[in-house]
C-alpha positions as CSV (number, residue, x, y, z in Angstrom):
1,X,0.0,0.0,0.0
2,X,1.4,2.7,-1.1
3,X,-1.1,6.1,-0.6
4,X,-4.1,6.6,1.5
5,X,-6.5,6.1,-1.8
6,X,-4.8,2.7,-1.9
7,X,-5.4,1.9,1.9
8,X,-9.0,2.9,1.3
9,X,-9.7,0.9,-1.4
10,X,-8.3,-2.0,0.6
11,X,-11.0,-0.8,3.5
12,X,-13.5,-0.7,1.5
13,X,-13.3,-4.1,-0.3
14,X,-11.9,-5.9,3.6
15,X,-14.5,-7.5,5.3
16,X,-13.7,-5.3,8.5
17,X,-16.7,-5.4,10.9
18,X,-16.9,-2.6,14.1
19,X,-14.7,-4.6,16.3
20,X,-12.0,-4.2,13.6
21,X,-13.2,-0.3,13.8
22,X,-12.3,-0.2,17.2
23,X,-8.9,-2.4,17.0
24,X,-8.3,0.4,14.2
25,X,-8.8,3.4,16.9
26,X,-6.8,1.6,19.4
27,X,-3.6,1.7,17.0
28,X,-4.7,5.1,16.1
29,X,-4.5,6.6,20.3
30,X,-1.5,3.5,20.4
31,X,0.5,5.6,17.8
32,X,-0.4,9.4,18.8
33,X,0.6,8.0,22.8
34,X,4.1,6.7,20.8
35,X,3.5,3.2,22.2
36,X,3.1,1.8,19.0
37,X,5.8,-0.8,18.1
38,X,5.1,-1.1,14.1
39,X,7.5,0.0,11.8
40,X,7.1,3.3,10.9
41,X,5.9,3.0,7.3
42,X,3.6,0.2,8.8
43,X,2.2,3.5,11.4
44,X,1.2,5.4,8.2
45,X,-0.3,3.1,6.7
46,X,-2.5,2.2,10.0
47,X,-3.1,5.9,10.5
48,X,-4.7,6.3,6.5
49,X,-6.8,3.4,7.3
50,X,-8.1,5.2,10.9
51,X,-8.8,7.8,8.5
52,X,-10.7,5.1,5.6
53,X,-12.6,3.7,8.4
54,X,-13.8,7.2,9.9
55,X,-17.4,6.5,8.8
56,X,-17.6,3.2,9.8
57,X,-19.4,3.1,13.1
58,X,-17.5,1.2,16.1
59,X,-18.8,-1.7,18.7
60,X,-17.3,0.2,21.6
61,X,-15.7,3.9,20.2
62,X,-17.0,6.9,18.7
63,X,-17.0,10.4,17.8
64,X,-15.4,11.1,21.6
65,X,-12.2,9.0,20.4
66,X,-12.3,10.6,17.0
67,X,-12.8,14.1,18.3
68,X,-9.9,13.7,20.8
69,X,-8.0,12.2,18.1
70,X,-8.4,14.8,15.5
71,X,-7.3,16.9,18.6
72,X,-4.0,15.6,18.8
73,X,-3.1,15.3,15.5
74,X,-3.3,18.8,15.2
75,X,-0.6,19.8,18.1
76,X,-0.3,18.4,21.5
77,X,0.2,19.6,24.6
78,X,1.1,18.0,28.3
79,X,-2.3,17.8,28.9
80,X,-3.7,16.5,25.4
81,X,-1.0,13.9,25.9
82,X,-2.0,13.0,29.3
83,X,-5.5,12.8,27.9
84,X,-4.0,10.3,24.8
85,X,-2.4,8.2,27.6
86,X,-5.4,8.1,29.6
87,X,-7.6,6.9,26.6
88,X,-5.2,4.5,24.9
89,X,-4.7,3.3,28.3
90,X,-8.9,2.8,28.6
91,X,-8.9,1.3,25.1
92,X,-6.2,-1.4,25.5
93,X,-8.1,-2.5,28.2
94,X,-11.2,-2.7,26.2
95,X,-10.2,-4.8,23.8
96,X,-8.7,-7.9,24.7
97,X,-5.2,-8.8,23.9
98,X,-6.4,-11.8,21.9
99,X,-8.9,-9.2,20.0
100,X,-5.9,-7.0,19.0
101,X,-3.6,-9.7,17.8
102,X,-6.7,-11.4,15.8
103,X,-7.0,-7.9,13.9
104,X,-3.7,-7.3,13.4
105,X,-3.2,-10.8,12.0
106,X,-5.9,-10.4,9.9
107,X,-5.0,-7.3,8.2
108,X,-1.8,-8.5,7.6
109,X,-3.1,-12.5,5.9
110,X,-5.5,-9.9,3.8
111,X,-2.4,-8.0,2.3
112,X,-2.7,-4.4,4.0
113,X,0.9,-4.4,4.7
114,X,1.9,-6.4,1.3
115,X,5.3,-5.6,0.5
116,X,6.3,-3.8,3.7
117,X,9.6,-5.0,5.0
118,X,9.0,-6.6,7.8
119,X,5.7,-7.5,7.4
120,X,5.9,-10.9,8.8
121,X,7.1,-8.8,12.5
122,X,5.4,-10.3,15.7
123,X,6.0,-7.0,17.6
124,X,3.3,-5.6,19.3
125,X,1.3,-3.3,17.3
């Protein structure tokens, strides 16, 4: 994937349903709270397909994760990042461990990071 039109089309033909919504705001807060482990062409690519999956509803987030995330990608401060932590934190513990590797397994058998170096990685998304 090489542009966010690419990673859309890829949303937009991936069977993704709102759990996979929500595994995709988790990495979102993951990568703004820099506790994201991925690669950081893997990061852009997870961050244009938060941005494909924006009108997709989640099972468990919504426009209060979006809004706070559109918030911090404009400019943090000490407090905005304390309110990233605070959220990430909330999310991870949301979703189940299990949940988040499923998803990130999944997006990688159905080729969203096809031809990525590295994109066999077990790190920790």
């Amino acid at each position: 994937m090489n542009t966010p039109a690419d990673v859309a089309a890829w949303a937009a033909a991936a069977p993704l349903s709102a759990s996979d919504v929500d595994c995709a705001t988790t990495v979102m807060l993951k990568i703004l709270d820099g506790k994201c482990k991925m690669a950081e062409r893997e990061k852009h690519i997870m961050a244009w397909l938060y941005d494909a999956l924006l009108g997709r509803p989640g099972q468990r987030f919504g426009q209060a994760e979006h809004a706070l995330i559109a918030q911090a990608r404009a400019g943090m401060d000490e407090a905005l990042r304390q309110t990233v932590y605070e959220r990430r934190v909330l999310a991870e513990t949301t979703l189940s461990r299990p949940v988040m590797k499923t998803f990130k397994a999944m997006i990688r058998a159905q080729g969203l990071f096809a031809g990525e170096a590295g994109e066999n990685s077990d790190e920790e998304n």
